[in-house]
C-alpha positions as CSV (number, residue, x, y, z in Angstrom):
1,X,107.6,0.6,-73.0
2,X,110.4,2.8,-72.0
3,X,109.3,6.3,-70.7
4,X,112.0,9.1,-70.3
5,X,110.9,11.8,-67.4
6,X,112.6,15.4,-68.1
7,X,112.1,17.9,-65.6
8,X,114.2,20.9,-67.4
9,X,114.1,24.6,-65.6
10,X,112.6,26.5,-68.8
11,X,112.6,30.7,-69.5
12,X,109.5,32.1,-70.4
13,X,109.3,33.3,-73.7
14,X,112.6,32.0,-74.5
15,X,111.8,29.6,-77.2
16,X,115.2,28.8,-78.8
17,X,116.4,27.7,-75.3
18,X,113.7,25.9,-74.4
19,X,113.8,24.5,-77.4
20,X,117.2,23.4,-77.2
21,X,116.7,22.1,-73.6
22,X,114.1,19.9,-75.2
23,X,115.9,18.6,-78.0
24,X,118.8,18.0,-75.5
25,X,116.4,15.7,-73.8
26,X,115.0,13.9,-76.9
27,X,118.8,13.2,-78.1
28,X,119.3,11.3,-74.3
29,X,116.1,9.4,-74.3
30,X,117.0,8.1,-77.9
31,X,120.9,7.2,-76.7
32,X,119.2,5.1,-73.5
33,X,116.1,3.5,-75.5
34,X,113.6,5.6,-74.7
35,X,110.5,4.9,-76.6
36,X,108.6,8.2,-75.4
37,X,109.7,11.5,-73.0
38,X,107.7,13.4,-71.0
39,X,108.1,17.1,-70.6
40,X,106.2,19.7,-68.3
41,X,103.3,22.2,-68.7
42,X,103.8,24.7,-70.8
43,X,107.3,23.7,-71.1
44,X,107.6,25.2,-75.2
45,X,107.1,28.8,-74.1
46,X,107.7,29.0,-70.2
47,X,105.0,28.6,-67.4
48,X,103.4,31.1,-66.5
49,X,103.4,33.0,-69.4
50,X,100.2,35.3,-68.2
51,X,99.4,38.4,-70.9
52,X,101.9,36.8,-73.6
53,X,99.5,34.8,-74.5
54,X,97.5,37.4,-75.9
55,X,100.3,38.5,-77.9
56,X,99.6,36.7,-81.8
57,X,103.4,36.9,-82.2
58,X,103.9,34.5,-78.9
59,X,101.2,31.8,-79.8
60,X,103.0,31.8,-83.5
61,X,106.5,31.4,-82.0
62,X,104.9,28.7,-80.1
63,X,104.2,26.6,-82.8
64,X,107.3,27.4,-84.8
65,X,109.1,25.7,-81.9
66,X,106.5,22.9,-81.5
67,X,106.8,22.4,-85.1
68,X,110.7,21.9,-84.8
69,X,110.6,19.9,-81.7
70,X,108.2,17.9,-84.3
71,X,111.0,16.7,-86.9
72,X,113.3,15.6,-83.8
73,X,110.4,12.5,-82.7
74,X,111.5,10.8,-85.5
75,X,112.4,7.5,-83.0
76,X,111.3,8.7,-80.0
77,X,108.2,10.3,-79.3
78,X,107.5,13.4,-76.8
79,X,104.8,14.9,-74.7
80,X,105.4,18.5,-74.6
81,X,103.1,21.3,-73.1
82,X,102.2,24.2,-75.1
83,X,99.2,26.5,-76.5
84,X,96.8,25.0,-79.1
85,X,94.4,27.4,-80.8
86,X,90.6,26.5,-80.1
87,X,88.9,26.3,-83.8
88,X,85.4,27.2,-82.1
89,X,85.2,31.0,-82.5
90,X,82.5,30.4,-79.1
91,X,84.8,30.4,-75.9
92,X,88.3,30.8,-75.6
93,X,90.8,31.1,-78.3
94,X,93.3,29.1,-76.7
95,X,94.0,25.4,-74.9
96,X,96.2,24.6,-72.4
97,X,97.3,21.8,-73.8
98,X,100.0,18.1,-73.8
99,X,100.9,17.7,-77.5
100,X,102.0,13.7,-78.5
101,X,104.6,14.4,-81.4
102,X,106.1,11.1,-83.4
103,X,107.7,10.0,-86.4
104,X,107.6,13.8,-87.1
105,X,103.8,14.2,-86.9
106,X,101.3,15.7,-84.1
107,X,99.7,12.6,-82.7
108,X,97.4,13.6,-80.7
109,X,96.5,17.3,-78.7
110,X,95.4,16.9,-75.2
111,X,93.5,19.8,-73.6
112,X,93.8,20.5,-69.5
113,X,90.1,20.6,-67.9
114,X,90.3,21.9,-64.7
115,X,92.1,25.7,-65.2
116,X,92.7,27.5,-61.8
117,X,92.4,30.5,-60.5
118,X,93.3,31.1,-56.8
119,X,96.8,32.4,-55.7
120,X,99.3,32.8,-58.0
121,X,96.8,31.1,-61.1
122,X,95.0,32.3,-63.3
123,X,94.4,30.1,-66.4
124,X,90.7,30.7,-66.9
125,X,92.1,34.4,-68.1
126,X,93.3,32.8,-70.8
127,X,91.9,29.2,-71.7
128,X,89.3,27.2,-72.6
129,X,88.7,24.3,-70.5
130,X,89.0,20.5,-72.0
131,X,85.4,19.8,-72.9
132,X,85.9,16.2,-74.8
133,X,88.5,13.8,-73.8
134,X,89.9,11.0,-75.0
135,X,92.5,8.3,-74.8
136,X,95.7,8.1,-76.8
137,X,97.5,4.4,-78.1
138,X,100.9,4.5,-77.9
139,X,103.3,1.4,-78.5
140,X,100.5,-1.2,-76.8
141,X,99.6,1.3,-74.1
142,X,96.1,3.3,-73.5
143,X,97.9,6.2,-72.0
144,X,95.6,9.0,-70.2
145,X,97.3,12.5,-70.4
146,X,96.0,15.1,-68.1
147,X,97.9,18.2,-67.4
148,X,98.7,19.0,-63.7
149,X,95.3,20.4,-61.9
150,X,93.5,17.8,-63.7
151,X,94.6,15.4,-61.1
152,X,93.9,17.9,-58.0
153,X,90.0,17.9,-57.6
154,X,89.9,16.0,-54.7
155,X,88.1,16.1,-51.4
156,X,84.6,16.5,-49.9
157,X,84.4,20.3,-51.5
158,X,86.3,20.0,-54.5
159,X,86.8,23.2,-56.8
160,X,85.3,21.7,-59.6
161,X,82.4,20.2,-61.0
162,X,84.1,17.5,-63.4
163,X,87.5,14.9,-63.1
164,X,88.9,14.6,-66.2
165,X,90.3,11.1,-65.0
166,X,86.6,10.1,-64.6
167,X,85.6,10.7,-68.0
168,X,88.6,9.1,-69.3
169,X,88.4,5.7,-67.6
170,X,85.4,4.9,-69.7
171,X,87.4,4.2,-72.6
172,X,90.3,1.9,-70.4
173,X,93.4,3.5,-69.8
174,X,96.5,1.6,-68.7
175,X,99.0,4.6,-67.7
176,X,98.1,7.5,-66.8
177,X,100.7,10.3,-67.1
178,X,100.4,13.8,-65.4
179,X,102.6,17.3,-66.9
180,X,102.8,19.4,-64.6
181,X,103.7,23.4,-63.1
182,X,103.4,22.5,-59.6
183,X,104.4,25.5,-57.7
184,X,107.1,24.9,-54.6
185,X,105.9,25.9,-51.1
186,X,107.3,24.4,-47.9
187,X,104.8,21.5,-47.4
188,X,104.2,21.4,-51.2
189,X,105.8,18.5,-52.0
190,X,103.9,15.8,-49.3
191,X,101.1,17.2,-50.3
192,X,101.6,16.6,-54.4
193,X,102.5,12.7,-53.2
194,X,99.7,12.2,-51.7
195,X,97.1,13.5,-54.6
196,X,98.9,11.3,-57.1
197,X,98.9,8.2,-54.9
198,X,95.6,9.0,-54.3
199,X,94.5,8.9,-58.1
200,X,96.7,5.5,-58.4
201,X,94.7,4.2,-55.7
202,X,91.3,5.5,-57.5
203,X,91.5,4.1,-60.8
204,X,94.2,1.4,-59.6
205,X,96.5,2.3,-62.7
206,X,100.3,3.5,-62.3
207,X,101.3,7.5,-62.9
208,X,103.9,9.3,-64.0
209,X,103.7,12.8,-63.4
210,X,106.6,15.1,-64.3
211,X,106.6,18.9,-63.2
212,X,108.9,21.6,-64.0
213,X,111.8,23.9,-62.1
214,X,113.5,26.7,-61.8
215,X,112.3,29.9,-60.5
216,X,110.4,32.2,-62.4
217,X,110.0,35.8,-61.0
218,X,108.4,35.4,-57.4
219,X,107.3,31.4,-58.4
220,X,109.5,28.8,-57.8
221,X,109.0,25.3,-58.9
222,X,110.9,22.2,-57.2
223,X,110.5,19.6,-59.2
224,X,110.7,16.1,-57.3
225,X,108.6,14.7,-60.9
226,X,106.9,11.2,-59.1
227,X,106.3,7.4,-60.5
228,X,103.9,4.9,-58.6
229,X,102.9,1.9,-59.4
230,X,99.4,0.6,-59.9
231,X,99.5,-0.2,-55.8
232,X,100.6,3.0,-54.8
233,X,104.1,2.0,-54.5
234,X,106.1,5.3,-55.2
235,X,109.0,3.9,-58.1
236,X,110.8,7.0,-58.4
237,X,110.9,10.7,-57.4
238,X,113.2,12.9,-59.1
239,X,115.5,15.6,-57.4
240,X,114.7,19.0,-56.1
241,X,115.6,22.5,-57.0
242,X,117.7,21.0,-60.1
243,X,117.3,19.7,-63.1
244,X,116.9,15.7,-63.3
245,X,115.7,12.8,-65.5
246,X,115.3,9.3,-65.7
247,X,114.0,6.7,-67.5
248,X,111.3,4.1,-66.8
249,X,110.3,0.6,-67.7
250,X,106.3,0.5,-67.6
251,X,106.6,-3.0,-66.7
252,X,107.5,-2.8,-63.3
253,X,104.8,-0.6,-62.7
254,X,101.9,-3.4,-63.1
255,X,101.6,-5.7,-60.0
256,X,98.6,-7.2,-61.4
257,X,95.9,-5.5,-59.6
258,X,93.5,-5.3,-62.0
259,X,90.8,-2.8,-59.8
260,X,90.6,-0.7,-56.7
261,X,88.7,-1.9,-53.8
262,X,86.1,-0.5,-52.8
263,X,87.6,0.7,-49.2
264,X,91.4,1.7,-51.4
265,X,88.6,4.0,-53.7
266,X,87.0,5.2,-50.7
267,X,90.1,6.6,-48.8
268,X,91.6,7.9,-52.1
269,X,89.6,10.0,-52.6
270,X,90.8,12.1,-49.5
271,X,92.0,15.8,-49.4
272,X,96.0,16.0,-48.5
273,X,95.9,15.8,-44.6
274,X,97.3,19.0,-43.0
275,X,100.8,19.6,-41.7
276,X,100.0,22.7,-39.3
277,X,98.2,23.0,-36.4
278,X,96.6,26.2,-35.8
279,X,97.4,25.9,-31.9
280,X,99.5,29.1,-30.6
281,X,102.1,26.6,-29.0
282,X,102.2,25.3,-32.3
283,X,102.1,27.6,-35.4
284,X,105.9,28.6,-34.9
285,X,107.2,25.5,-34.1
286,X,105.8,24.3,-37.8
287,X,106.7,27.0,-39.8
288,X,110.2,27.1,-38.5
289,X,110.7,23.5,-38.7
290,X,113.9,22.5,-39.7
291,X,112.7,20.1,-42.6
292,X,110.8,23.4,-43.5
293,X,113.8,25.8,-43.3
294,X,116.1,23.6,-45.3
295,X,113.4,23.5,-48.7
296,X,112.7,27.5,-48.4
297,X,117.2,28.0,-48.0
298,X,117.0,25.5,-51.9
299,X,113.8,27.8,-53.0
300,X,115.6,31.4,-52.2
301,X,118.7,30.0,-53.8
302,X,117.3,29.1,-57.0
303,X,114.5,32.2,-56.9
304,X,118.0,34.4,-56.6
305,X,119.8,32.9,-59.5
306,X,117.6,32.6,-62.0
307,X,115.9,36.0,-61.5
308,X,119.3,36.8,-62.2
309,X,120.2,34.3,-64.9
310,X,117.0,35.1,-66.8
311,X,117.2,38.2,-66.5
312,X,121.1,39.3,-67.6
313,X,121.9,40.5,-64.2
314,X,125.5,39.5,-62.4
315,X,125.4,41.9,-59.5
316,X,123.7,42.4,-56.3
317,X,123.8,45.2,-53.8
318,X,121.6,45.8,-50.6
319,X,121.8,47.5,-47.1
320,X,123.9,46.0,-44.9
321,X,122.8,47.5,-41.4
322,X,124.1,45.0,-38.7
323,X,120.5,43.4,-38.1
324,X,119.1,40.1,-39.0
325,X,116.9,40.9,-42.2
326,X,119.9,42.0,-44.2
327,X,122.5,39.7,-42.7
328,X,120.6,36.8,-43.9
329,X,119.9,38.2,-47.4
330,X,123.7,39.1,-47.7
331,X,124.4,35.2,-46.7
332,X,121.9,33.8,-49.1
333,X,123.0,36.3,-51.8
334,X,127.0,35.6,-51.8
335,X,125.9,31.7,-51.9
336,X,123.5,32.2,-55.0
337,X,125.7,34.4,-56.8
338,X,129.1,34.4,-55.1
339,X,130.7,36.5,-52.5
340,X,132.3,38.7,-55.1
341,X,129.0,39.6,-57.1
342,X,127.4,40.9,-54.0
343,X,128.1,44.4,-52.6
344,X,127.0,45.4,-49.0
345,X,126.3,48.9,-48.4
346,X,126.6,50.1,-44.6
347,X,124.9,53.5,-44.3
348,X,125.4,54.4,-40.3
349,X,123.1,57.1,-39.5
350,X,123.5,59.6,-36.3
351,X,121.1,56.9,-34.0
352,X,123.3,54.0,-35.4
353,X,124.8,51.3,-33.0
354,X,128.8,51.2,-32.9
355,X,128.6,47.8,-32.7
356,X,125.5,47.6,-35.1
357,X,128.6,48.7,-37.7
358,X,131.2,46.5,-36.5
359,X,128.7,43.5,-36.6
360,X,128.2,44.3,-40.5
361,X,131.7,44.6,-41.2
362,X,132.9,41.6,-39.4
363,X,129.8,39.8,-41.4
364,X,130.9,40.8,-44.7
365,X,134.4,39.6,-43.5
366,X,133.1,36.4,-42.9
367,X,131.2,35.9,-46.0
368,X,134.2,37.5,-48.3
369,X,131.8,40.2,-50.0
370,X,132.8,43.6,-50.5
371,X,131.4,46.4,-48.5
372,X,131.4,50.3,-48.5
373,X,130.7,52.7,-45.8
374,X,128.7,55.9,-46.7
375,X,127.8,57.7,-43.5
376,X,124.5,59.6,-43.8
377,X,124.8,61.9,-41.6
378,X,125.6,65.7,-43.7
379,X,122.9,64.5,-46.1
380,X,120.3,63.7,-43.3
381,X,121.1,67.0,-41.8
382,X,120.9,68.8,-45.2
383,X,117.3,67.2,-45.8
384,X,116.0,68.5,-42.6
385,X,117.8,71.8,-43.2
386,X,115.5,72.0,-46.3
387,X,112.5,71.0,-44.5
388,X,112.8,73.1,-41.6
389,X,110.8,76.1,-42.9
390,X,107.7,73.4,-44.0
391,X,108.0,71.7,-40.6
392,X,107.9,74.8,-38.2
393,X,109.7,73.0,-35.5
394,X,107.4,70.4,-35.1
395,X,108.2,67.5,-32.4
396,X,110.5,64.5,-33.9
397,X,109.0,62.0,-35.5
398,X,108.2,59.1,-38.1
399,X,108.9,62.1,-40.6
400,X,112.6,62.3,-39.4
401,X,113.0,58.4,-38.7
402,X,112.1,58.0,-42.9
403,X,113.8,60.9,-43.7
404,X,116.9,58.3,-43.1
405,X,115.4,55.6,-44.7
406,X,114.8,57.2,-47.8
407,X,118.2,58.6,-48.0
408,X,119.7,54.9,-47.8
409,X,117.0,54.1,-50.7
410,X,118.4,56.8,-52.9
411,X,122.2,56.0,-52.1
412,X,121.9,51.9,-52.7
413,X,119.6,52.9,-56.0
414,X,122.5,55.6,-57.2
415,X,125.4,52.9,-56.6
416,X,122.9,50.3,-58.2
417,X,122.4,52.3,-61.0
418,X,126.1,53.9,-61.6
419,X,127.7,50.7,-61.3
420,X,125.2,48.1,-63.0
421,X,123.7,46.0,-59.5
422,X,120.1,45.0,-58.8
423,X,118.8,46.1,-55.6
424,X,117.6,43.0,-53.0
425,X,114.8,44.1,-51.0
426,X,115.5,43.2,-47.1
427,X,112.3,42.9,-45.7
428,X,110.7,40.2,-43.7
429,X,107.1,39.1,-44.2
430,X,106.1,40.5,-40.7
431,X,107.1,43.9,-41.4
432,X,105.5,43.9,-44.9
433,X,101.8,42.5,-43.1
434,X,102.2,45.4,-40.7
435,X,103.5,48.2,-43.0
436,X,106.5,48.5,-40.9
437,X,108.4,49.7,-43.6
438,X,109.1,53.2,-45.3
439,X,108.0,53.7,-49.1
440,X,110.8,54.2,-51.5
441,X,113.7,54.0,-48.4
442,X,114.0,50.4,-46.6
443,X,110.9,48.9,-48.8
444,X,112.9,49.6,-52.2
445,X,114.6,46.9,-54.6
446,X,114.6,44.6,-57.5
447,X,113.9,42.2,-56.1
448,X,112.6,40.6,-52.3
449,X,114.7,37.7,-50.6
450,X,112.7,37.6,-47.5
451,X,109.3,38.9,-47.9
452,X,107.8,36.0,-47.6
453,X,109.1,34.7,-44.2
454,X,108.4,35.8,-40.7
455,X,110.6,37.1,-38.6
456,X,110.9,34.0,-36.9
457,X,111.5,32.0,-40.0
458,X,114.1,34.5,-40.4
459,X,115.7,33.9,-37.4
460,X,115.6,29.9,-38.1
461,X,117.0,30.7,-41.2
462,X,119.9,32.2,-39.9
463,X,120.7,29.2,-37.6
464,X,120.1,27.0,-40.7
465,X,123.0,29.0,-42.2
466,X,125.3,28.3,-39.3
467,X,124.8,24.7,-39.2
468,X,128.4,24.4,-40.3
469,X,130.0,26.9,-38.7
470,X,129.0,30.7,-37.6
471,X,128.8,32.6,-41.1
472,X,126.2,35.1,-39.2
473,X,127.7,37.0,-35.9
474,X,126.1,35.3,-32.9
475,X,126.3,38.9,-32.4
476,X,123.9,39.8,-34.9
477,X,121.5,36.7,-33.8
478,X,121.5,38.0,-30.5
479,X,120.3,41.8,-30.1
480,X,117.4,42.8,-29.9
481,X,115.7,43.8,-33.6
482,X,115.8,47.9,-34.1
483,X,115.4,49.7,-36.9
484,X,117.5,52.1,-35.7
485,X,116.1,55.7,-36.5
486,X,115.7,57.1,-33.1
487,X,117.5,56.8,-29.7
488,X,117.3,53.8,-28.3
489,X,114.4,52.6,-30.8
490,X,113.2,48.7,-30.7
491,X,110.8,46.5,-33.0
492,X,108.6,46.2,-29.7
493,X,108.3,49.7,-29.0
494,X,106.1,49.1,-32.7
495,X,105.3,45.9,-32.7
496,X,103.6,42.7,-30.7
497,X,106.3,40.0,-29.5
498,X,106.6,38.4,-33.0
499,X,106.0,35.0,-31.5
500,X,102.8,36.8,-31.1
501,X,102.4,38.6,-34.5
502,X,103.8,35.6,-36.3
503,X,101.4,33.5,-35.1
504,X,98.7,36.2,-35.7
505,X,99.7,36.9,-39.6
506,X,100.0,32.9,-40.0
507,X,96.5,32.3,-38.7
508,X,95.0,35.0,-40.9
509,X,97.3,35.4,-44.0
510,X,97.8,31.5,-44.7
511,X,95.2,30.0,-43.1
512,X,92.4,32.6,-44.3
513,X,90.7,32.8,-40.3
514,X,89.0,35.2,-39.6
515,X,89.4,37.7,-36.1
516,X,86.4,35.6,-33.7
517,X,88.6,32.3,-35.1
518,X,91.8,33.8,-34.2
519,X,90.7,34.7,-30.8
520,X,88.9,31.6,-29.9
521,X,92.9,30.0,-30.5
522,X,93.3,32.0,-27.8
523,X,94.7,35.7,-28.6
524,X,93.7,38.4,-26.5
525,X,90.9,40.4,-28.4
526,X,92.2,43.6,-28.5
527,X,95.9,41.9,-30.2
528,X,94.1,40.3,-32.6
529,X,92.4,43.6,-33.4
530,X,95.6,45.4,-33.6
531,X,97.5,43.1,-35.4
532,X,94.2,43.0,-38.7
533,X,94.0,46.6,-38.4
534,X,97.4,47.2,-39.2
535,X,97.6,44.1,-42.2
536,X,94.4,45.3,-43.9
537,X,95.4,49.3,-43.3
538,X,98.9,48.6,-45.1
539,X,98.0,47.0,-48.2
540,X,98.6,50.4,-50.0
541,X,102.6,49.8,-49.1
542,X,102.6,46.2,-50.1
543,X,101.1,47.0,-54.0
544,X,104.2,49.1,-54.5
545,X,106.4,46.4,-53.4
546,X,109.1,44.5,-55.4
547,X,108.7,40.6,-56.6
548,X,108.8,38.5,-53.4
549,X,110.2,34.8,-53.8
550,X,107.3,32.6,-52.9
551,X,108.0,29.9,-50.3
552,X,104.4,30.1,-48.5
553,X,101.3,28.7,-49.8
554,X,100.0,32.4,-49.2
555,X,102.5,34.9,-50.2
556,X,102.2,38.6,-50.6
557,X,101.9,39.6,-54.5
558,X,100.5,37.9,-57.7
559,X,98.8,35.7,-55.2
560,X,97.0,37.7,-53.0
561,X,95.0,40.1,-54.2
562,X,93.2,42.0,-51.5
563,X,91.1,45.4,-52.2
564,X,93.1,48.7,-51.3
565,X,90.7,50.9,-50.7
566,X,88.6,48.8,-48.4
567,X,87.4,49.1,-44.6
568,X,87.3,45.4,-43.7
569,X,89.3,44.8,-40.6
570,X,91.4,47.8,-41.6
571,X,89.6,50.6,-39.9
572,X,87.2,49.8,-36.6
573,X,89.0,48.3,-34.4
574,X,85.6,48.1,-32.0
575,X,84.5,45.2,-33.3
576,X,87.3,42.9,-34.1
């Protein structure tokens, strides 16, 4: 049997396109002898399509696109992802589910069991978990179709109670075949080989496993669909951050093994081993390595264009102030979009660097962007003229320093608006974890490029973007981090050394520890207490926040939902 894999970047809720992209497919696999394509989760209406679902228009658009991809599996049959409707009034009204379409007919409607809900998931909100299974005959083949989670209850503590592969071995299977959603962080993809070689090696039968891309909002998806033989031998892997397909001859994928041994079943059955260490000496070196830096450049480039793509935007605009947050969001913005789509906005205020201007021009020289300079200076002074008589000639402060910031907010948003451009945020992760941000000045935007790096994956970044020659000032790379709003001001005069604070926010944000953990890695006590206080006391800042691209396994947003109004960590720093 010939099996065509199609990993198309789909538009939620865009079912004539998706449609089309499908039928696209069907039309190649049929030219090249296909005898069945497989498609992703979800791929009919877009994954994830969240509250949609609850809409009776969407589910009925759903199947008036299923219904037309249908009448095109005339020769070649398809295994699409999309809604089915649960006939038992008890439970959910909906399945998550693979359809088998031929000769013009549903075959068969497979139903995902295991439905997650951590980070950016939530499918239990919406579906009914699989609560029969069953294998499906297809052209001499027992094929068992699971839809991606299905294959990820692994491990000594799995999430689960039930593996859908289990129940489906007792009626034989030959091929098992896995659609998939599979969200892209930087370790992500070793982590999705592993799981699947570890259910070849556990049932000893060969997988193909297809999962969608393109970015959707904050969620990006890479791709890099997987074949492996029954031994474990990985036959193909697709590309990443694009669009790809190929086609597959299920006999190469037998080697004649007819079972797993009993050690091969034992060892497979093994949670993904770690890439971090949670070491101090060693938490930056891994989240800035380069293998790391190069994926999360692809996933910011793809989460740029199509959140502009899907959306109908063309142009960008941001604050161009001469540091490293917005030089490296201007770089990554004139490569996504073009240099001519992108306008930088320098706004110098009176405690602005000369060269802190010069280093912004001659960057937007470099990249070929255009740039504007609108000096905020008369309106700052204006805006304190006006608060004078409410601030009785109180002491300068954080009042004044946001003052500025929320005058370059409202410039950047009247340009934006005026001229047709979509804001991109600047922010880095570490100033978002410590609310080192103003509300509706520096923290505004469309959309966030960075929010979900540290400052030191920032800074890697930036090197990344030099590899072939100095786009960014070594200028820019080399000062000292200020935001700029008072005489002389520095990150550090707010701030830990963000080797420090990185490794802090990594240890707690990703990895979940908690402050005696964090400490026993050896961080002073009253740090770590510092650096929680301020994460758990900000949380207020981050819920107003713009979309963040997710490149993390933990990013702030959709997936990380942590109470406001809360006193955990956020308000005694006594006991930390």
């Amino acid at each position: 049997m010939k099996v065509f894999l199609s990993q198309q970047n789909y538009h939620i809720g865009n079912f004539e396109s998706n449609v089309s992209r499908i039928l696209e497919a069907l039309r190649e696999a049929e030219a090249c002898g296909a005898d069945l394509a497989v498609f992703t989760e979800l791929c009919v209406c877009g994954y994830p399509p969240r509250d949609f679902l609850e809409f009776e228009d969407f589910i009925r658009r759903a199947e008036v696109a299923l219904a037309e991809i249908c009448r095109h599996t005339l020769r070649v049959a398809a295994i699409v992802g999309a809604p089915a409707r649960n006939p038992d009034p008890q439970g959910k009204d909906l399945f998550n589910a693979a359809w088998l379409l031929h000769e013009g007919q549903v075959k068969a409607i497979l139903h995902k069991t295991l439905l997650p809900t951590y980070d950016v998931f939530d499918e239990y909100r919406y579906f009914e978990p699989a609560f029969q299974w069953e294998v499906v005959p297809f052209k001499g083949h027992r094929l068992a179709i699971t839809i991606c989670e299905d294959i990820w209850n692994l491990g000594d503590n799995p999430l689960y109670r039930i593996c859908p592969m289990d129940q489906l071995m007792a009626a034989s299977p030959d091929l098992m075949i896995n659609i998939s959603a599979s969200p892209f962080s930087y370790h992500h993809d070793e982590d999705r080989k592993k799981v699947v070689r570890s259910q070849v090696l556990k049932y000893g039968l060969p997988m193909i496993y297809t999962n969608a891309v393109g970015s959707q909002t904050e969620i990006v998806f890479d791709g890099g669909s997987l074949v492996y033989d029954d031994a474990g031998t990985l036959v193909r892997e697709l590309a990443y951050f694009r669009e790809d397909q190929a086609l597959i001859d299920t006999e190469m994928l037998y080697s004649g093994r007819q079972a797993t041994s009993s050690h091969a079943a034992a060892h497979a059955d093994q949670p993904p081993a770690a890439k971090h260490s949670h070491e101090p000496a060693d938490i930056i070196a891994h989240i800035t390595a380069r293998p790391n830096i190069a994926e999360i450049h692809q996933a910011l480039l793809m989460g740029i264009r199509d959140y502009f793509r899907k959306m109908g935007f063309r142009q960008a605009i941001l604050g161009s102030s001469g540091g490293i947050d917005s030089a490296v969001t201007l770089a990554l913005a004139c490569e996504a979009l073009g240099p001519s789509q992108v306008r930088a906005i320098l706004m110098p205020s009176p405690y602005s660097t000369t060269h802190s201007v010069k280093d912004a021009i001659e960057l937007s020289r470099r990249l070929g962007n255009p740039y504007d300079i609108l000096p905020i200076a008369e309106p700052y002074d204006a805006m304190l003229q006006t608060l004078a008589p409410l601030f009785h000639d109180t002491a300068f402060g954080i009042a004044e320093e946001n003052v500025q910031s929320r005058i370059r907010g409202n410039l950047l948003m009247a340009v934006a608006n005026k001229l047709g451009y979509i804001l991109l945020n600047t922010s880095n992760k570490s100033e978002l974890a410590t609310g080192y941000g103003t509300l509706y000045g520096d923290m505004a935007g469309g959309l966030s490029v960075l929010g979900d790096l540290y400052k030191t994956q920032v800074y890697a970044l930036a090197e990344f973007l030099n590899r072939e020659g100095e786009q960014i000032p070594r200028e820019i790379l080399d000062k000292e981090p200020s935001a700029e709003l008072r005489p002389g001001q520095k990150d550090k005069d707010s701030l830990p050394e963000y080797s420090s604070l990185d490794s802090i926010l990594y240890l707690y944000i990703e990895r979940r520890l908690g402050p005696a953990d964090i400490i026993a890695k050896g961080f002073e006590t009253s740090l770590v207490a510092r650096v929680l206080q301020m994460v758990n006391g900000n949380e207020y800042k981050r819920n107003q926040f713009c979309p963040i691209i997710r490149v993390s396994e933990k990013a702030f947003g959709v997936g990380r939902r942590v109470p406001i109004v809360a006193r955990y960590l956020a308000t005694d720093p006594n006991t930390p």
